[in-house]
C-alpha positions as a Python dict, from the first residue, in 0.01 Angstrom:
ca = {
    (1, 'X'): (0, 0, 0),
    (2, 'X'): (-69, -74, -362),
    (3, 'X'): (-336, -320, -504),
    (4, 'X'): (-250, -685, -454),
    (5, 'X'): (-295, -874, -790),
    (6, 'X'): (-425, -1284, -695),
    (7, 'X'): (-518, -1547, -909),
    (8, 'X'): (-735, -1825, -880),
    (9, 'X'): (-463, -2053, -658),
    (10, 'X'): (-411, -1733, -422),
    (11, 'X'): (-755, -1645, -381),
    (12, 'X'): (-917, -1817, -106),
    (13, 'X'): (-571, -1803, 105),
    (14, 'X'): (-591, -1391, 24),
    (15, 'X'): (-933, -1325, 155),
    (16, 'X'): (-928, -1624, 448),
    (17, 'X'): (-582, -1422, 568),
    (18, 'X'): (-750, -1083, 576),
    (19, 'X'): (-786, -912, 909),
    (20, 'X'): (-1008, -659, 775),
    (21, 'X'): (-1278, -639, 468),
    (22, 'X'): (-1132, -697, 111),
    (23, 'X'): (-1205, -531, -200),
    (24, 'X'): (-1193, -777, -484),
    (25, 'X'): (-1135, -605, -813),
    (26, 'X'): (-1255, -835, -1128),
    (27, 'X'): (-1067, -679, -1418),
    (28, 'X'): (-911, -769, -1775),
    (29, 'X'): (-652, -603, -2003),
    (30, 'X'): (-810, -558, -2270),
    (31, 'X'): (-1157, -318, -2093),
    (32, 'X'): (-1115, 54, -2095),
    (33, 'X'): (-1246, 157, -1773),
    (34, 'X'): (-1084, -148, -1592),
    (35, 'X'): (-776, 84, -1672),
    (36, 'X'): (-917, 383, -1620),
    (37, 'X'): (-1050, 268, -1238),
    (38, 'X'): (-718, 149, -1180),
    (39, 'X'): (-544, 470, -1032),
    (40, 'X'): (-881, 551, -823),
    (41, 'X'): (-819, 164, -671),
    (42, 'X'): (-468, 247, -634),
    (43, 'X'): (-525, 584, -445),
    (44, 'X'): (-775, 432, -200),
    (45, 'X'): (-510, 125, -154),
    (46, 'X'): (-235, 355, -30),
    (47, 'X'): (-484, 605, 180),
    (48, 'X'): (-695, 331, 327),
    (49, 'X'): (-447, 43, 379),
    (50, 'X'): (-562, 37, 775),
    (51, 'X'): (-928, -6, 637),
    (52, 'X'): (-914, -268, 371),
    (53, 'X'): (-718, -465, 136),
    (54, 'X'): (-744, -384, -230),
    (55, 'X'): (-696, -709, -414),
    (56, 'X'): (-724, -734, -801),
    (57, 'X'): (-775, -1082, -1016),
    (58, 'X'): (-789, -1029, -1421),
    (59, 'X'): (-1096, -1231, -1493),
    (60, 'X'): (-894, -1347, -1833),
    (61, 'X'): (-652, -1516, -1679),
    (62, 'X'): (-809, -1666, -1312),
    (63, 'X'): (-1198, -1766, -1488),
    (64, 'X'): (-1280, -1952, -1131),
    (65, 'X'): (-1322, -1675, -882),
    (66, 'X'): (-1509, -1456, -1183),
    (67, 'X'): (-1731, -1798, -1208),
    (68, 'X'): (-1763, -1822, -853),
    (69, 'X'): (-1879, -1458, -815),
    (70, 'X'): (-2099, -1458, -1097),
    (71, 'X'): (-1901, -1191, -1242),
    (72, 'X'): (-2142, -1104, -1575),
    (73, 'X'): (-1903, -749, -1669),
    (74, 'X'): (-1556, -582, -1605),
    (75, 'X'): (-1483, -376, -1347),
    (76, 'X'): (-1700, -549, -1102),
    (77, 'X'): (-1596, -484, -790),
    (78, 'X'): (-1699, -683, -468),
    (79, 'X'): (-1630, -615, -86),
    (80, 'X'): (-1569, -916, 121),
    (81, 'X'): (-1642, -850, 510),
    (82, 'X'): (-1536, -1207, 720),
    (83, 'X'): (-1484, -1355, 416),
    (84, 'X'): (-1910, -1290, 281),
    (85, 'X'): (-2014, -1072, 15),
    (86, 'X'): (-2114, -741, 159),
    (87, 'X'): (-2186, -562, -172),
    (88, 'X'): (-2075, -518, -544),
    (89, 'X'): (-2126, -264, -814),
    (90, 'X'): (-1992, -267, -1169),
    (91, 'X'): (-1829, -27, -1350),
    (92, 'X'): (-1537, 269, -1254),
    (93, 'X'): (-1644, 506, -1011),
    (94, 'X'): (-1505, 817, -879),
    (95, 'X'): (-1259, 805, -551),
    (96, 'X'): (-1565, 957, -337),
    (97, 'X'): (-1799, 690, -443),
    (98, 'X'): (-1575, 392, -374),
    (99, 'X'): (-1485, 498, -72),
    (100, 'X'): (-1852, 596, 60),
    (101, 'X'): (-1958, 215, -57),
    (102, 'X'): (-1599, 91, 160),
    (103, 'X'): (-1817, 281, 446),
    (104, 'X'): (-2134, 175, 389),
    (105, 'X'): (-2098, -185, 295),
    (106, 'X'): (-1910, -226, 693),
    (107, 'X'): (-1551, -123, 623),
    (108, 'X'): (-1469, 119, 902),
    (109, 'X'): (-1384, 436, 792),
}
């Protein structure tokens, strides 16, 4: 399943439909390793899809839910569990790393 892109009027209904934790993605266009994280989101998205929903929001475009999350830098990347922050990091990591802080943070595995 690939990454689901929201904006600021699609947020809240996003993350308040989720069965299961959500990965929010805070990205722009214009940031090299927003692109360069983007397969590694997209590869966890389609091997994972039972475990969480991948959603992305381009911080450019959809300021609220950045402003909202205190989003400081791009990538940031936050996990939503029942609809609460459950942790965050910034920056592109490698597909082991996201997925053992999907684990962690109380996205089954």
């Amino acid at each position: 399943m690939p990454t689901t892109p929201v904006t600021d009027a699609t947020f809240a209904a996003t993350v308040s439909a989720a069965q299961k934790p959500v990965l929010v993605n805070f990205w722009a266009p214009w940031c090299g390793p927003c692109r360069a994280f983007a397969p590694t989101l997209e590869a966890v998205s389609d091997s994972h899809a039972d475990d969480v929903n991948i959603i992305k929001i381009n911080i450019d475009e959809n300021p609220e839910a950045a402003h909202r999350f205190q989003v400081m830098a791009v990538p940031t990347t936050v996990l939503l569990v029942d609809g609460a922050e459950a942790g965050r990091f910034t920056g592109a990591v490698a597909r082991s790393s996201l997925l053992r802080f999907i684990a962690q943070k109380g996205a089954p595995h």
